[in-house]
C-alpha positions as CSV (number, residue, x, y, z in Angstrom):
1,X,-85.4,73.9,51.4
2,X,-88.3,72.2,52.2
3,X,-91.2,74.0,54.3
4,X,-90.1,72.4,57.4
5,X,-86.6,73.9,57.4
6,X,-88.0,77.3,55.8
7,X,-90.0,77.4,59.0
8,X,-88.3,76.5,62.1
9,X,-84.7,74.9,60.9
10,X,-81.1,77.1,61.8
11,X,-81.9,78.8,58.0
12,X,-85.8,79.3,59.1
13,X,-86.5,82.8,57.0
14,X,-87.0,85.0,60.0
15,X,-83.4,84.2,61.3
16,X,-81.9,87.3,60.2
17,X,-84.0,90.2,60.6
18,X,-82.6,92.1,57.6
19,X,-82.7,89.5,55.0
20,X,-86.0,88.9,56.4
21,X,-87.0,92.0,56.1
22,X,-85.5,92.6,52.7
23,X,-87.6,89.5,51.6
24,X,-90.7,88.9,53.1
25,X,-91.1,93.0,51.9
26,X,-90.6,92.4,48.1
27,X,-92.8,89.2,48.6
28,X,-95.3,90.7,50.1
29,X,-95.9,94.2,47.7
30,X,-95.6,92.2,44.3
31,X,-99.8,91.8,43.0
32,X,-98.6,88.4,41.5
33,X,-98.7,85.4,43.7
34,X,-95.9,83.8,44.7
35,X,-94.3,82.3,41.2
36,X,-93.4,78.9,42.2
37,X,-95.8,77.0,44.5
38,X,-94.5,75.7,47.5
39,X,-96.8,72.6,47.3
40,X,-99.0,71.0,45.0
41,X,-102.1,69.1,45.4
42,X,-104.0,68.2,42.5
43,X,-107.4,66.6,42.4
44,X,-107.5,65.7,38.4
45,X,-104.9,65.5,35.6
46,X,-104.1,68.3,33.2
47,X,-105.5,66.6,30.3
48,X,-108.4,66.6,31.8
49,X,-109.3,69.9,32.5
50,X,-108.2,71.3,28.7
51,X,-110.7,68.5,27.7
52,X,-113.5,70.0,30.1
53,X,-112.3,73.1,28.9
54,X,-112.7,72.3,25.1
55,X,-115.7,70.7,26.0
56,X,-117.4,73.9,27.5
57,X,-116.5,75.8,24.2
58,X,-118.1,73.2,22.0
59,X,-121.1,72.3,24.0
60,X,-122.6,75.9,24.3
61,X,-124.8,75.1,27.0
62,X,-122.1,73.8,29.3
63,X,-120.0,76.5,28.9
64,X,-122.8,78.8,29.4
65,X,-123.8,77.3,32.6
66,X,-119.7,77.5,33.9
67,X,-119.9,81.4,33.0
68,X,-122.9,82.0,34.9
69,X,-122.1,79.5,38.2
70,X,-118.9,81.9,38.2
71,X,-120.5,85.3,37.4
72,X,-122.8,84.7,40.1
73,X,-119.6,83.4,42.3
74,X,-118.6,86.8,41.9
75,X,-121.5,88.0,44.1
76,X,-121.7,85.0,46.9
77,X,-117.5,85.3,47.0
78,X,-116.7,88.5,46.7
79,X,-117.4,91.9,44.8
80,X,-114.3,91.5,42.9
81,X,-115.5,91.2,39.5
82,X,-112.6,93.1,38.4
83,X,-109.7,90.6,39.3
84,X,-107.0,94.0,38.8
85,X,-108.8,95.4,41.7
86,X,-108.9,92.7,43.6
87,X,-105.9,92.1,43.4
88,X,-104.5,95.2,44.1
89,X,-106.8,95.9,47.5
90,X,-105.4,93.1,49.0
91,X,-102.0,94.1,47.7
92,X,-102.1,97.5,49.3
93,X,-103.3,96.0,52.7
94,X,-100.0,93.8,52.8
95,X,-97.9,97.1,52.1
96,X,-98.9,98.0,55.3
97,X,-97.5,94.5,57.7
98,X,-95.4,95.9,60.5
99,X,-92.2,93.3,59.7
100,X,-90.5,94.2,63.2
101,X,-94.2,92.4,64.7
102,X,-93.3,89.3,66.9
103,X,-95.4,88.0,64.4
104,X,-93.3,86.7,61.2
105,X,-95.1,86.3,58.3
106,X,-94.1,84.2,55.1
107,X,-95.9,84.5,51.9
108,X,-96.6,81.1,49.7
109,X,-98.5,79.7,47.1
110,X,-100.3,76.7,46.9
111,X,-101.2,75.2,43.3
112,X,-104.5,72.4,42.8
113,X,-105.9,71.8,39.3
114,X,-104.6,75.2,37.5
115,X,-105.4,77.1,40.0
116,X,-102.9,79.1,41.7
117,X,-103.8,80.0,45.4
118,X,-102.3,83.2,46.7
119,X,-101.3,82.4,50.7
120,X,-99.8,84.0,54.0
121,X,-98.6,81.8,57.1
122,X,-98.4,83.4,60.4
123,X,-96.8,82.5,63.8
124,X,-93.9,83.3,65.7
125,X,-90.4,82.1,66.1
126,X,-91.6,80.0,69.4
127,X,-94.2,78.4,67.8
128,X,-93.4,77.2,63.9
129,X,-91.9,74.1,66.1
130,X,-95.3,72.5,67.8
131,X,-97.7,71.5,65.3
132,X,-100.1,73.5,65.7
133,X,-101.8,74.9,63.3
134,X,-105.2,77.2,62.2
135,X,-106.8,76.9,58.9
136,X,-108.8,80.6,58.2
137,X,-111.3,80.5,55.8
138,X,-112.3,84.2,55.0
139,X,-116.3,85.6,55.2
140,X,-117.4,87.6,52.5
141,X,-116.1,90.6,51.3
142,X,-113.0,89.8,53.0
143,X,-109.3,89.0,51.9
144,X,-106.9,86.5,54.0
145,X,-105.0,90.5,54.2
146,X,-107.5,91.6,56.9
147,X,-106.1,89.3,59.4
148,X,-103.0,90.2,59.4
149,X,-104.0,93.3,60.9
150,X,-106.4,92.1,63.0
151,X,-105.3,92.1,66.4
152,X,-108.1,90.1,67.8
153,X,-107.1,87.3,65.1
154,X,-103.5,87.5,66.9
155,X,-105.3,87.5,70.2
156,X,-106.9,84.1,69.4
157,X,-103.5,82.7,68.1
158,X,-101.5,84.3,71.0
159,X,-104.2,82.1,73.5
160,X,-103.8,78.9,71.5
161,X,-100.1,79.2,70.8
162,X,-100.3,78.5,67.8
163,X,-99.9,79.0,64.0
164,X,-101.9,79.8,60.9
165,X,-102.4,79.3,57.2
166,X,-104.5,82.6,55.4
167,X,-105.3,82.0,51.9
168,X,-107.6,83.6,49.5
169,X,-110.3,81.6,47.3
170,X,-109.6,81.8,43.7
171,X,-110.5,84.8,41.6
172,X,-110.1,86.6,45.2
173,X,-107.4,89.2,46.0
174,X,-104.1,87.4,44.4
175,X,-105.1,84.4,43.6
176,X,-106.1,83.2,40.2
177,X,-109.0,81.6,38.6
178,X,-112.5,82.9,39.5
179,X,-114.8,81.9,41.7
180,X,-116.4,78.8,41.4
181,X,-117.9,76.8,44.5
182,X,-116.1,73.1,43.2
183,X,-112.8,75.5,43.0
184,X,-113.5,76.8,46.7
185,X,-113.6,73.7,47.8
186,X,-110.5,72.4,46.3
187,X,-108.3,75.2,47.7
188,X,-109.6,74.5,51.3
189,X,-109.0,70.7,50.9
190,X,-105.4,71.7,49.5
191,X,-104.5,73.8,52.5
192,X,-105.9,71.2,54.6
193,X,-103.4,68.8,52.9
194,X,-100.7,70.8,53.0
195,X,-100.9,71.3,56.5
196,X,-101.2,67.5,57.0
197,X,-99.0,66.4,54.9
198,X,-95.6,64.5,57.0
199,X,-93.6,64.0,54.3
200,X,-93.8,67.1,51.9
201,X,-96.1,69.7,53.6
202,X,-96.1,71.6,56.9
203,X,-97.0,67.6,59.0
204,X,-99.2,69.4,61.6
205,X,-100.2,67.3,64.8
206,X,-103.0,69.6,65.8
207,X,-105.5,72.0,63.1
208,X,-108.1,73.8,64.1
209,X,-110.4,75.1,61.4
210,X,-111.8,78.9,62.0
211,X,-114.5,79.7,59.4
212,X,-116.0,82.8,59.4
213,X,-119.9,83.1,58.0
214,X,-119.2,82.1,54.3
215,X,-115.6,80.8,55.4
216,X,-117.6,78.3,57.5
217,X,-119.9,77.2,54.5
218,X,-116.6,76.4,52.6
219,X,-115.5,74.6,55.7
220,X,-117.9,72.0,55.6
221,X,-118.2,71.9,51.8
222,X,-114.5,70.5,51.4
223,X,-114.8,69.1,54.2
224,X,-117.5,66.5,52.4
225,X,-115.1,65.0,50.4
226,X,-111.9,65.2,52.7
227,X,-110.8,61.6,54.9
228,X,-109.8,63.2,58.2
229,X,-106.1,61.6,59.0
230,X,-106.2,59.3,62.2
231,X,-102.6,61.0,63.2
232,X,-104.1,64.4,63.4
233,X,-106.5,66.0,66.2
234,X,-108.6,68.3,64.7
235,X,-111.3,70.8,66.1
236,X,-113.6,72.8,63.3
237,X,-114.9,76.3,64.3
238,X,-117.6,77.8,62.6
239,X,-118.2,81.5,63.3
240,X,-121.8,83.0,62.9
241,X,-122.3,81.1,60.0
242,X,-125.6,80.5,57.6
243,X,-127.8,77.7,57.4
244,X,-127.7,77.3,53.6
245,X,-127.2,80.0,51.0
246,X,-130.7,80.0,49.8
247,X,-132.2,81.0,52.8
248,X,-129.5,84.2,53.3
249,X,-130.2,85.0,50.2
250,X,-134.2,84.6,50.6
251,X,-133.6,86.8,53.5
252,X,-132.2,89.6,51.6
253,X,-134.4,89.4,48.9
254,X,-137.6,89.0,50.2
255,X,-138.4,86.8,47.5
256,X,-138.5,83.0,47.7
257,X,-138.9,82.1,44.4
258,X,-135.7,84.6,43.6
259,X,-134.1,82.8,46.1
260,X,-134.5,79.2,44.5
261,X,-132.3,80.4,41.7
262,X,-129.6,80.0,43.8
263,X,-130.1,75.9,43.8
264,X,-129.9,75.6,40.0
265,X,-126.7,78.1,40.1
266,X,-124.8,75.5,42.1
267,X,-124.3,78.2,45.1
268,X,-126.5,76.7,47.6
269,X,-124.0,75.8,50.4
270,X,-125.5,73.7,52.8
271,X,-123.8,74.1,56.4
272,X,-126.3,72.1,57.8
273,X,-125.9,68.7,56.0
274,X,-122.2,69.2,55.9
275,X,-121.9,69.9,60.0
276,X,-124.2,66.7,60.6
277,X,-121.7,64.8,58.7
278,X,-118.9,65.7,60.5
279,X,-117.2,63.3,62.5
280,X,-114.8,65.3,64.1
281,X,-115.4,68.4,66.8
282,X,-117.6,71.3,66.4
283,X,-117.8,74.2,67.8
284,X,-120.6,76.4,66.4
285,X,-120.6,80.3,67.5
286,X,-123.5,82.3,66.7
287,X,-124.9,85.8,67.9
288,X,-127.5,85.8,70.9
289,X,-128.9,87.4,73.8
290,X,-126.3,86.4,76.4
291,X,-124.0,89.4,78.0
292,X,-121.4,87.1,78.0
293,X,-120.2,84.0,76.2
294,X,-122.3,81.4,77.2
295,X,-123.1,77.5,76.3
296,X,-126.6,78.1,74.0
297,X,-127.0,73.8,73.2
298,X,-130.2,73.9,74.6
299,X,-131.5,77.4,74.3
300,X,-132.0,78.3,70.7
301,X,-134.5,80.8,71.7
302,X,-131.6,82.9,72.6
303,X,-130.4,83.1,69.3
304,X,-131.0,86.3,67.6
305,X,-130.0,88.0,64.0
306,X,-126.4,89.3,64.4
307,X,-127.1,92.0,61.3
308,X,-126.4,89.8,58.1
309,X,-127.6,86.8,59.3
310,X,-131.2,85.9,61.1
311,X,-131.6,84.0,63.6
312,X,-133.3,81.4,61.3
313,X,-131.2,81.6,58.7
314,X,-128.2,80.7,61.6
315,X,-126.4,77.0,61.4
316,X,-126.7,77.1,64.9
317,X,-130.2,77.3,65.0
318,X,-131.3,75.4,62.1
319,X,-129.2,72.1,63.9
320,X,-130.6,72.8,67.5
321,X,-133.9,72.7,66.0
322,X,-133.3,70.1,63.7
323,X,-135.3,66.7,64.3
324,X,-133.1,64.4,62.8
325,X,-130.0,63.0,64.6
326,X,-126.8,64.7,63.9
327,X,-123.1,64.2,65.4
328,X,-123.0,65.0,69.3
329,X,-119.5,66.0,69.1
330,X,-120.7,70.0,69.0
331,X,-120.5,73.2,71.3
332,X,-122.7,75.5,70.7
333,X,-121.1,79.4,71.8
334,X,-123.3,81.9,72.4
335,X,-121.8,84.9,71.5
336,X,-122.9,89.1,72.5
337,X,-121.0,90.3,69.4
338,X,-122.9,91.1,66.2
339,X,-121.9,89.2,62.8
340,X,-118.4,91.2,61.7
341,X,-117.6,92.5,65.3
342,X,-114.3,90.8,66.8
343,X,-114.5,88.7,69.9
344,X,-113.3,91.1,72.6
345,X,-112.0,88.0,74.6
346,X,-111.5,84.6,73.1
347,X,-110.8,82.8,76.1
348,X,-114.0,81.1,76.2
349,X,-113.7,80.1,72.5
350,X,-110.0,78.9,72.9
351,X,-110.7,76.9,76.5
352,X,-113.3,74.9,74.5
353,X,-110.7,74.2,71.3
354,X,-108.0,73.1,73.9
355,X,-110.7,70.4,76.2
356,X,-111.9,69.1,71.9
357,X,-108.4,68.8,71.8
358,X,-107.3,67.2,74.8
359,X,-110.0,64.5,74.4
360,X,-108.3,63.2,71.2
């Protein structure tokens, strides 16, 4: 069956609630990911990559370079060092999806360039049918697990009626590989074709990005290298979300001269560069002094630290501030919750997606 019938055809997989049950349960309790990948989007040939490989063993220094960029992946990604525990966290958190939810959940895998990407698509039986479509990319610390039992994620699907793709980045939770910032990127662009994708994939008419704080920074990273296609409306949300990498991490440390390791690493994620490229709709949410959700495009000074972030180390106020001419097709939300705290009411937020969308 192709994804298109496994979703929303007379034999869609949540027809019958006991085989469905039945199923999606073993699916969803094995650590492995799913075995055979239900698309596949490579970026280079196979050869290629076992002559890197061999490459990195022979040339000491290159391979010592690729164990560090990923070692230190390990921290930016996600304290899951030990892939085993990784793996099983996210595990136990899908143990506990309700399978009588309206919500009907379908776990897949998604292979690009040897990596194996461990995935989750959401929606309900009323909505697999109208194309459209969210693409989460996960903050820090966090597996694609969490939103399936976050009810304010549900809340902001519910309001758009739509869909949405969860995936993990490799060497996180079930999926394999480690982390590696080229390898992030890859796995976002490969969700991002699968969902547009007519003729083999999922052939979405409407995807809406949501990018949470490092989630965001991986958003615009693939999106660098991505061609937008003409036949799709597209809206990118970026949620409380950093400037670049070095400054978070200058932040933390205190030290800037610490921090500058993080450019010959390969870890400094620019979200500024990448959201100034980006020719389709933005809407940029950051934490400030407002009581209620509020339009901040010419306020900056109401930005404020949201408790990881600071306000200078925010994408939002890094562009508003910024000199040089970027893209004018961006909202800037002005949000009262600090940087992990759900929205309490995503109206606002999903008013905005629907007008970017309308404009199209």
């Amino acid at each position: 069956m192709t994804i298109k019938q496994i979703l929303s055809s007379e034999n869609a997989f949540y027809k019958h609630q006991s085989v469905y049950e039945n199923v999606t349960r073993r699916e969803l309790d094995s650590i492995k990911p799913i075995e055979r990948p239900i698309y596949t989007h490579n970026t280079e040939s196979k050869l290629w990559r076992v002559v890197k490989d061999i490459f990195s063993i022979i040339i000491f220094p290159i391979g010592l370079c690729r164990l560090i960029h990923s070692v230190a992946g390990t921290l930016v990604v996600q304290n899951a060092s030990l892939t085993k525990r990784s793996a099983a966290e996210a595990t136990e958190l899908r143990k506990e999806v309700d399978l009588n939810d309206a919500w009907k959940v379908k776990r897949i895998s998604v292979a690009v360039d040897g990596y194996i990407i461990d995935a989750t698509i959401i929606g309900k039986a009323s909505t697999f049918r109208n194309g459209r479509w969210v693409l989460a990319s996960n903050g820090n610390y966090t597996f694609y697990e969490h939103h399936l039992q976050n009810d304010s994620f549900k809340q902001i699907l519910s309001h758009l009626d739509g869909n949405a793709i969860l995936f993990n980045y490799p060497g996180v939770g079930s999926s394999t590989g480690m982390p590696n910032r080229n390898a992030m990127a890859k796995a976002y662009r490969a969700m991002l074709h699968f969902l547009e994708d007519q003729e083999n994939g999922i052939g979405a008419k409407e995807i809406i990005g949501y990018g949470h704080s490092l989630g965001g920074g991986v958003q615009g990273d693939a999106l660098l290298s991505h061609e937008l296609k003409p036949h799709v409306k597209y809206v990118f949300v970026k949620s409380r979300t950093f400037s670049d990498v070095c400054t978070v991490v200058s932040d933390f440390v205190k030290n800037d001269r610490l921090a500058s390791l993080v450019k010959p690493l390969g870890w400094n994620i620019s979200s500024v560069e990448s959201s100034k490229r980006l020719k389709a709709p933005e809407i940029i949410m950051q934490t400030a002094a407002v009581t209620d959700y509020a339009d901040i495009s010419n306020r900056s000074n109401l930005i404020i630290d949201d408790g990881v972030i600071s306000a200078k180390a925010s994408l939002a106020k890094s562009l508003l501030e910024d000199t040089n001419p970027f893209n004018g097709n961006k909202y800037f939300l002005g949000v009262p919750e600090s940087h992990n705290i759900p929205l309490r009411n995503p109206t606002h937020l999903v008013e905005k997606i629907n007008e970017m969308l309308a404009r199209q």
